[in-house]
C-alpha positions, 0 to 999 in steps of 0.5 A, spaced: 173 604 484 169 610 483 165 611 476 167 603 474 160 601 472 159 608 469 156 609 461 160 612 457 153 613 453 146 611 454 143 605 449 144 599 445 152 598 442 153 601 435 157 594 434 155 587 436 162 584 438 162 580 430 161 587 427 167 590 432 171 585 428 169 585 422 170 592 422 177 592 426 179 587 420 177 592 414 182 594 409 175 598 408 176 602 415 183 604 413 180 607 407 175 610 410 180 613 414 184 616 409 178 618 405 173 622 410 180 627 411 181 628 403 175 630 403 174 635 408 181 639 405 178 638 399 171 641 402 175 646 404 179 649 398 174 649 395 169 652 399 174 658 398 175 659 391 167 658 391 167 663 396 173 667 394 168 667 386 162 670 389 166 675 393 170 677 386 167 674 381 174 671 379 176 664 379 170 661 376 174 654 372 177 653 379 171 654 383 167 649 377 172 644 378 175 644 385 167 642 386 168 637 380 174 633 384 170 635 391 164 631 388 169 625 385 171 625 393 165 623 395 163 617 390 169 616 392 167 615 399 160 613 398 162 607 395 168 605 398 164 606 405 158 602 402 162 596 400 165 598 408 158 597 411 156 590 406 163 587 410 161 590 417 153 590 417 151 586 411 148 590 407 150 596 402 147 602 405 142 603 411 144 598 416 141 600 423 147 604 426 148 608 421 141 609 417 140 615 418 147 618 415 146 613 410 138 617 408 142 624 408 148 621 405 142 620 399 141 627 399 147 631 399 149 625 393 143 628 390 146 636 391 152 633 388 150 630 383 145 635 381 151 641 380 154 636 376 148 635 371 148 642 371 154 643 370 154 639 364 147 641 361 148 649 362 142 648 366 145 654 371 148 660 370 155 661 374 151 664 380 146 659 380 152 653 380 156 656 385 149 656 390 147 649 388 154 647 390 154 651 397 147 647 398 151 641 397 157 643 402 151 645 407 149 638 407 155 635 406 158 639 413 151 636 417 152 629 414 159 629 416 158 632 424 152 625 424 158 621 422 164 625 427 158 623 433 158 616 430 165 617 431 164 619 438 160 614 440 165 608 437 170 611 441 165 611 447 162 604 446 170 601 445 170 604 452 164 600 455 166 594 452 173 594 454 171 596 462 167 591 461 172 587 459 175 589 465 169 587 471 169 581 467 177 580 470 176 583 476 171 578 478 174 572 475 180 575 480 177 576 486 173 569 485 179 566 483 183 570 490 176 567 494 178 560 494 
């Protein structure tokens, strides 16, 4: 059959077959499942009341706050994918398929957690507020586009290992129709 043997992706599996069903088995996966969609609506709506101030002026208590509760979802996520990582990889953060989401995670974590400090404080003026918090959005869009190919390359691995699975069976057949 033409393009069996193909790769879906070039390098090394995101997942050995134990992390596979260590994930597969994770009440953890699920609650990241649900969690990472939350979040970008909740992005989402707030970009727009963050936006929808800066264009304005009005809105400003709404816009703090959806950032308040866009910020809770992300701890949300990060310690729940965190615990989800510790279940699969072994380790709470920077477990080899994901180091690098993990290092910029640590990043839009700190933009975050600066606009609440900020807020809290009185440390910036409300222009100020809303440019921290579309800094965080920024970091955040890029963090999760890194963990949407992850996503990708999850799916493309899952591929690879299931036409494996079935050269393996195709040649237990045509071994087994030899004899």
């Amino acid at each position: 059959m033409i393009g069996k043997n193909h790769q879906p992706h070039p390098g090394p599996a995101l997942y050995t077959d134990a992390q596979r069903r260590r994930r597969d088995a994770s009440g953890w996966t699920r609650v990241q499942g649900v969690l990472a969609p939350v979040q970008f609506l909740v992005f989402l709506v707030s970009l727009g009341l963050i936006l929808r101030y800066l264009a304005t002026g009005d809105g400003l208590g709404l816009a703090q706050m959806s950032v308040v509760i866009k910020t809770l979802t992300l701890y949300a996520i990060m310690i729940t994918g965190s615990i989800w990582e510790k279940q699969v990889f072994g380790v709470y953060l920077f477990a080899r398929p994901f180091f690098w989401e993990d290092v910029f995670s640590m990043l839009v974590l700190a933009l975050h957690s600066a606009y609440l400090l900020a807020l809290w404080k009185g440390g910036l003026r409300a222009d100020g507020l809303m440019v921290l918090a579309l800094a965080a959005y920024a970091a955040y869009l890029i963090n999760a586009g890194q963990f949407v190919w992850k996503l990708r390359l999850a799916r493309l691995d899952a591929a690879r290992w299931v036409a494996g699975v079935e050269n393996i069976h195709d040649g237990l057949s045509a071994a087994g129709g030899a004899s």
